[in-house]
C-alpha positions as a printed NumPy array, in Angstrom:
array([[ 41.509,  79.534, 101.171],
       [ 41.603,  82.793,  98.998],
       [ 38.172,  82.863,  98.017],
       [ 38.41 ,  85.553,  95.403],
       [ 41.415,  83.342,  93.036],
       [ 40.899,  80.348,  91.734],
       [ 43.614,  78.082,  92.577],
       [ 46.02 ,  76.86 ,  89.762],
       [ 46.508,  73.556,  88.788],
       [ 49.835,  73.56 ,  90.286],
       [ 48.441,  74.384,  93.664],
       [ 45.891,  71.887,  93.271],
       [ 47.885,  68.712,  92.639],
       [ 49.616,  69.31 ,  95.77 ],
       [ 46.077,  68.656,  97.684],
       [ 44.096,  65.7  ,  98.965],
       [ 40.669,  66.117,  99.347],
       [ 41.147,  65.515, 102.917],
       [ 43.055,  68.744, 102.895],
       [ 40.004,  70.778, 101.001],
       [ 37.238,  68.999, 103.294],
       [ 39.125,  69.724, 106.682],
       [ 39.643,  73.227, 105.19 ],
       [ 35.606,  73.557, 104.457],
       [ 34.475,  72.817, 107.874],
       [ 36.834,  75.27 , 109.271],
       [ 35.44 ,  77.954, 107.818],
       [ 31.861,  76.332, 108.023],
       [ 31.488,  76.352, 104.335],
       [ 29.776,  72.872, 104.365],
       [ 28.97 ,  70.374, 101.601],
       [ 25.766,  67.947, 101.443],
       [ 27.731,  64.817, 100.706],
       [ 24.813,  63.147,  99.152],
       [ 24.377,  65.584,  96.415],
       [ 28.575,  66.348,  96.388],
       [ 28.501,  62.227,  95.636],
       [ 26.029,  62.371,  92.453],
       [ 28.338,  65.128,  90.872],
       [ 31.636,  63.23 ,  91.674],
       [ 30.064,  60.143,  89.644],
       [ 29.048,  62.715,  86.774],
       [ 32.406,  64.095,  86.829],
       [ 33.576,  60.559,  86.736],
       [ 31.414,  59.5  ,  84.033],
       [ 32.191,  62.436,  82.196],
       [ 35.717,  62.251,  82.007],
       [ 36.537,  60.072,  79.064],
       [ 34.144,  62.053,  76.865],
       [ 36.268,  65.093,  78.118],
       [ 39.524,  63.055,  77.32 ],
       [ 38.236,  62.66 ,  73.802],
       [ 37.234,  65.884,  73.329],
       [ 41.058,  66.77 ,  74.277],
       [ 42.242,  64.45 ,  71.822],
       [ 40.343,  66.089,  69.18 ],
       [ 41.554,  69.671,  69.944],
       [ 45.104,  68.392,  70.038],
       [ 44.873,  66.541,  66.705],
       [ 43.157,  69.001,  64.391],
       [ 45.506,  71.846,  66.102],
       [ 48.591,  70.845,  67.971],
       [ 50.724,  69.927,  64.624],
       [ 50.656,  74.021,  64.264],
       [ 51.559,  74.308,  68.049],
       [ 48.759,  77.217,  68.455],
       [ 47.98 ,  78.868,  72.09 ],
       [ 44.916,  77.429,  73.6  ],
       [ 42.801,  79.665,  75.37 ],
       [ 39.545,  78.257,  77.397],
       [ 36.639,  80.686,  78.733],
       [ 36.176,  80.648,  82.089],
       [ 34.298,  79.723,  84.231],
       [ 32.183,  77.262,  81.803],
       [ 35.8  ,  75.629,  80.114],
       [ 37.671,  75.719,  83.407],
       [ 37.114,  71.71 ,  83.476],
       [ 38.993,  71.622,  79.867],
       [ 41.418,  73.807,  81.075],
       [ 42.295,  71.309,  83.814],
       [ 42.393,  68.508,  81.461],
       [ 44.695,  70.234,  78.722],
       [ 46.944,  71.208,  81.985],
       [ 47.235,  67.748,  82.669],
       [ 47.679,  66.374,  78.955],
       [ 50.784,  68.932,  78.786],
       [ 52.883,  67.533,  81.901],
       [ 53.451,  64.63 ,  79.453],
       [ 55.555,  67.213,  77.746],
       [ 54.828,  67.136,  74.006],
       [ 55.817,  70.111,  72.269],
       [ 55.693,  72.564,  75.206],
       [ 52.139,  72.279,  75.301],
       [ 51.549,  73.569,  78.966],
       [ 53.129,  76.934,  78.07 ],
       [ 50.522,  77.259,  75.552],
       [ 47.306,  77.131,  77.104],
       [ 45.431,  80.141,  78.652],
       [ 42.378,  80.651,  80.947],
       [ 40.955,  83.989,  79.717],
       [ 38.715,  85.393,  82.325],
       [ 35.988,  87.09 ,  80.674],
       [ 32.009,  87.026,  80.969],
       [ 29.143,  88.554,  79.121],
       [ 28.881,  91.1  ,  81.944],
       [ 31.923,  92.148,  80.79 ],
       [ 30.961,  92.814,  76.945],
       [ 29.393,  95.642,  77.609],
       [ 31.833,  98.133,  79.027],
       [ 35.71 ,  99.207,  79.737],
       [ 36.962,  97.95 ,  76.166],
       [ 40.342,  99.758,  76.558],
       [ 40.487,  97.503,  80.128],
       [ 39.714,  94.333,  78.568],
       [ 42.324,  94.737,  75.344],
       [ 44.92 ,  95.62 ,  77.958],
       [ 44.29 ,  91.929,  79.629],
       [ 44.197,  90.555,  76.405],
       [ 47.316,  91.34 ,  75.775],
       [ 48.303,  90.774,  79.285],
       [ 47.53 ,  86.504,  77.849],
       [ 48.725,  87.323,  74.008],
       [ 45.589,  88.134,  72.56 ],
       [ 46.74 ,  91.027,  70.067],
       [ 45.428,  92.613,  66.735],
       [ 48.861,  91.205,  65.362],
       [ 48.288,  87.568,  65.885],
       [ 44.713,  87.948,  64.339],
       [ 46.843,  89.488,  61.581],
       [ 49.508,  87.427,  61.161],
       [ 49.297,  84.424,  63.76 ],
       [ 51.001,  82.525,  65.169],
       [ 47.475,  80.281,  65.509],
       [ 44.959,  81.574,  68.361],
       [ 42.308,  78.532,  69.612],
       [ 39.73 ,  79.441,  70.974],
       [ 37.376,  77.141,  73.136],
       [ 33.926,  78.173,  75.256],
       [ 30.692,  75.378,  76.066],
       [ 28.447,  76.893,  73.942],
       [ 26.226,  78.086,  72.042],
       [ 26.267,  80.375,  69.046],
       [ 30.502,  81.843,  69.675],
       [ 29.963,  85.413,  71.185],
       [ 32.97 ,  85.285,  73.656],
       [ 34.861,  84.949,  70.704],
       [ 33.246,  87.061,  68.274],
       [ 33.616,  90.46 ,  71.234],
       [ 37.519,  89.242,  71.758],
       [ 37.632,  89.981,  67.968],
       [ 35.581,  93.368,  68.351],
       [ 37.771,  94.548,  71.049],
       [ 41.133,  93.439,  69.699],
       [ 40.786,  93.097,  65.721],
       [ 37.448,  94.81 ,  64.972],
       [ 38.371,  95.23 ,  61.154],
       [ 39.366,  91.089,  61.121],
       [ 36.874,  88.062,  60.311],
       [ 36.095,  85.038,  61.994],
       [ 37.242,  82.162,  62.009],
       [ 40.401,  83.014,  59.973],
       [ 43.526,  80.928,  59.597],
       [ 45.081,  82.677,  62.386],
       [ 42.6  ,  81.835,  64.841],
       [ 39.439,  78.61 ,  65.689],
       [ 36.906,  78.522,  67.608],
       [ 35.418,  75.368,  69.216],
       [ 32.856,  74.846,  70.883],
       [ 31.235,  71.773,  73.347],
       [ 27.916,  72.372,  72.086],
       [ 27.248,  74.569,  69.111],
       [ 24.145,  76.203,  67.8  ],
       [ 23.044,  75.586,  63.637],
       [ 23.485,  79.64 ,  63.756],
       [ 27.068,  79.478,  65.151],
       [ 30.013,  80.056,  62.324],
       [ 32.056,  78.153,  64.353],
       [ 33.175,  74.567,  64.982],
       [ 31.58 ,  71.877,  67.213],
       [ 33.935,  69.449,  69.106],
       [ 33.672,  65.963,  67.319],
       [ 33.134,  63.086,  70.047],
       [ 33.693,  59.629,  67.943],
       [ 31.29 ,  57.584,  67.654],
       [ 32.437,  54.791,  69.696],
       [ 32.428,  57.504,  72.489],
       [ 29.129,  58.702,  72.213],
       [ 27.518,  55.191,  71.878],
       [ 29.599,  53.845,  74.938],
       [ 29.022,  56.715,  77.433],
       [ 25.617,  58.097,  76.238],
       [ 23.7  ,  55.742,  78.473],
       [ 26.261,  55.69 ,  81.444],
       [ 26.023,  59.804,  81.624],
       [ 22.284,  59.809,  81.295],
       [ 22.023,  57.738,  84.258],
       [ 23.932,  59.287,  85.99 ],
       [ 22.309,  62.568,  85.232],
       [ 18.978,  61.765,  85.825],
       [ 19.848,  60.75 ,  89.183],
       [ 21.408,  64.84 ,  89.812],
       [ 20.588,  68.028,  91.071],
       [ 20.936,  68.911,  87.197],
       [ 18.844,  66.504,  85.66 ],
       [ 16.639,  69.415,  84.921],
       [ 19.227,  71.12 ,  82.589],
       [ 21.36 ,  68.332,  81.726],
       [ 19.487,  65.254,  81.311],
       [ 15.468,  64.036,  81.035],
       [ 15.154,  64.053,  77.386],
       [ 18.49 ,  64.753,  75.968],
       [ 20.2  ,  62.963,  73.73 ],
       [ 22.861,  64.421,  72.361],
       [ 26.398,  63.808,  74.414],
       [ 27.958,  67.244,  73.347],
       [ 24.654,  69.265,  75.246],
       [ 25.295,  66.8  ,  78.15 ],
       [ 28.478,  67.477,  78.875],
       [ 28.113,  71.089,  78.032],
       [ 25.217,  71.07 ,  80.433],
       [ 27.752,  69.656,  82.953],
       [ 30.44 ,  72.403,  82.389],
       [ 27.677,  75.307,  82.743],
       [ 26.315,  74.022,  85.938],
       [ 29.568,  72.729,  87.498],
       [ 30.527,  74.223,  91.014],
       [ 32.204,  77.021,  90.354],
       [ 35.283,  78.282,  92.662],
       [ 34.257,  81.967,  92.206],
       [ 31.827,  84.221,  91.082],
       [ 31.886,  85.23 ,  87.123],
       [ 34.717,  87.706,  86.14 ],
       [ 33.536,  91.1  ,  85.838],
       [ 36.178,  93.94 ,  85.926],
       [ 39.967,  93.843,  84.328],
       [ 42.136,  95.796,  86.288],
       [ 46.101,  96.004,  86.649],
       [ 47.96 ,  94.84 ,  89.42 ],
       [ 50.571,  96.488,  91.874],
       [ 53.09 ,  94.176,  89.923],
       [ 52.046,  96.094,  87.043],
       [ 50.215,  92.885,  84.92 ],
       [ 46.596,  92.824,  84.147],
       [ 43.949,  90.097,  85.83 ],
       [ 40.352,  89.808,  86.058],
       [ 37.968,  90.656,  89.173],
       [ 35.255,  87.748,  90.301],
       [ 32.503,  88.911,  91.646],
       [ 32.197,  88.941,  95.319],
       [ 31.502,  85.393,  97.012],
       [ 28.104,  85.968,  98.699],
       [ 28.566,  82.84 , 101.384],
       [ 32.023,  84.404, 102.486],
       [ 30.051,  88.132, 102.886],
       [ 27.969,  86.349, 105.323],
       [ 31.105,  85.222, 107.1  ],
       [ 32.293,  88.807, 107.112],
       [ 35.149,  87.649, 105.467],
       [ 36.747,  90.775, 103.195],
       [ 36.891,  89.213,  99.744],
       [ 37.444,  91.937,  97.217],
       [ 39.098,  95.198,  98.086],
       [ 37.035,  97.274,  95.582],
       [ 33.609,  96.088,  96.833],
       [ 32.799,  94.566,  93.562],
       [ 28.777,  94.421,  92.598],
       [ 27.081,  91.244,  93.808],
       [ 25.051,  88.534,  91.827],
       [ 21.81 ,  87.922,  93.402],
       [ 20.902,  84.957,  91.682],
       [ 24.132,  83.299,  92.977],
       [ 23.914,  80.281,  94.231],
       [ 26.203,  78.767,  96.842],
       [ 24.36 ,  75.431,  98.352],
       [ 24.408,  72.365,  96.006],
       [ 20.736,  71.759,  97.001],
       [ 18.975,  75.075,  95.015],
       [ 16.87 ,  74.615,  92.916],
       [ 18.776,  75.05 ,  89.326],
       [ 16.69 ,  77.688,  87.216],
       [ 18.642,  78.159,  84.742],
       [ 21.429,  76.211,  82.586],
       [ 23.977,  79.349,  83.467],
       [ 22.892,  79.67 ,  86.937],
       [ 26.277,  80.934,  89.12 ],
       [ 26.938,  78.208,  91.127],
       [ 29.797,  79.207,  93.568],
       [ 30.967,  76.412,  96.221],
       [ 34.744,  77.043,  96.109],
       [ 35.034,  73.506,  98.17 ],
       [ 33.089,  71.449,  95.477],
       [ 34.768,  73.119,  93.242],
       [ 38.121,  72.077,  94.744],
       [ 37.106,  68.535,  94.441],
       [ 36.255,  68.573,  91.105],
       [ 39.329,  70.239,  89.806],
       [ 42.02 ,  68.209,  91.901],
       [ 39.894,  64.8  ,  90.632],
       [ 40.478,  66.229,  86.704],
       [ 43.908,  67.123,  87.519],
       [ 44.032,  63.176,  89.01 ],
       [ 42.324,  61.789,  86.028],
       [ 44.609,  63.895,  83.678],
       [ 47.731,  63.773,  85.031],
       [ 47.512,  59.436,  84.645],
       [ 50.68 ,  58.64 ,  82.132],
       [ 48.199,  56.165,  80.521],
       [ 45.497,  59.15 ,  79.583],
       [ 48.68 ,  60.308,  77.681],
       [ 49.648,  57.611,  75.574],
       [ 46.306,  57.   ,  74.783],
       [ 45.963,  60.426,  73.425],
       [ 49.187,  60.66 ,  71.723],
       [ 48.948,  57.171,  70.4  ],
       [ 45.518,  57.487,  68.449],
       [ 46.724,  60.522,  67.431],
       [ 49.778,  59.853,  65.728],
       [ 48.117,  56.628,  64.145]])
């Protein structure tokens, strides 16, 4: 288990969670299965809001056939589920969608870094120009992944434009972009069945107690999420020549002496890697590469179900 790269869906599908668990205990990165067992039913729970939220993206979009591009490490879950969407192979749909590794650590410095990774994934002052269509999809709040993308790439360009959308799970009244529409039916249905759920968590704190809006729920859930590495904090370019993203270093593997990042990258002190912490904050770093695991290969399950497709395409095309 390369603890420093995320697997890809592809890799994932071809696990059980046998495989991850065995895996775990070997190198004694262990999971509390009482608190792994309340996420797993929020995950569960959570996963036809997430299918609708697909749906949406895919019918206000995918008649343009734009590029999708989801912020990691919050959007990594509707990553998965647009992976999944596209092996029913409508309109090439899997070669279009992009995780761009990027933080707010990273907004701050090595501009000329980042715009080379950019354009490593297509990101390019031309296609803010002159398309084809960029989407652009984060949790929350107000849009500023998207708005230093711009600043970096297209500084002279403004946002939204018809070239390029941003969406996002849960958006702030001061955000200039677009909130992802859950139908009605959805929210009404699943509302109570997530709360539940949720106030029986390790993130009721964050995600639950008096909420009651389904977007800020499940964009609660993506925040807090086990993550399967640290957040992304340096672009650099490869032997191979292409441009990727540094995590930072996974602080349970340091104490296992295992050598994760050949750079030394800084460390996040406020990283969390049991799923018993105490959460103090809705974008606490969360980093249990097994959980993580779980999660992903169960979206990839969910996703990958030829019935999640038709009912996607179907209601879309009616």
């Amino acid at each position: 288990m390369d603890l420093a790269r995320r697997p890809t869906p592809e890799e994932v599908v071809k696990l059980s969670e046998q495989n991850i668990y065995g895996h775990a205990k070997r190198i004694r990165y262990l999971i509390c299965p009482e608190d792994m067992e309340k996420i797993c039913l929020m995950h569960q729970n959570l996963m036809p809001v997430v299918e609708n939220a697909i749906r949406f993206l895919i019918k206000e979009n995918d008649w343009e056939r734009p590029d999708y591009y989801f912020f990691a490490r919050d959007c990594e879950l509707l990553y998965d589920a647009m992976w999944g969407i596209g092996q029913a192979g409508e309109r090439d749909l899997t070669k279009r969608i992009n995780l761009v590794k990027l933080s707010m650590f990273m907004c701050d410095s090595q501009s000329e870094e980042n715009k080379e990774y950019f354009k490593e994934i297509g990101i390019t002052q031309e296609r803010f120009k002159k398309g084809p269509k960029m989407v652009f999809v984060d949790s929350g709040f107000i849009g500023s992944m998207f708005s230093y993308v711009r600043r970096i790439v297209a500084p002279e360009t403004k946002l939204p434009n018809e070239n390029m959308k941003g969406y996002l799970v849960s958006r702030s009244e001061r955000s200039k972009f677009t909130q992802i529409e859950l139908n009605k039916k959805i929210r009404k249905e699943y509302f109570r069945k997530v709360r539940k759920k949720i106030d029986n968590s390790v993130y009721a704190r964050y995600t639950g107690n008096k909420i009651k809006d389904l977007n800020l729920i499940l964009c609660g859930f993506m925040q807090l999420m086990p993550k399967f590495t640290g957040r992304y904090i340096e672009a650099y370019q490869g032997e191979d020549g292409k441009w990727d993203v540094l995590p930072e270093a996974n602080n349970f593997s340091l104490i296992l002496k295992e050598k994760v990042l050949s750079n030394g990258s800084r460390l996040d002190d406020e990283q969390i890697n049991s799923l018993q912490a105490e959460i103090c904050n809705i974008n606490a770093s969360i980093v249990n590469p097994p959980a993580s695991l779980i999660l992903q290969k169960r979206t990839l399950d969910y996703f990958l179900n030829p019935n999640v497709w038709d009912r996607i395409y179907y209601r879309i095309k009616k």
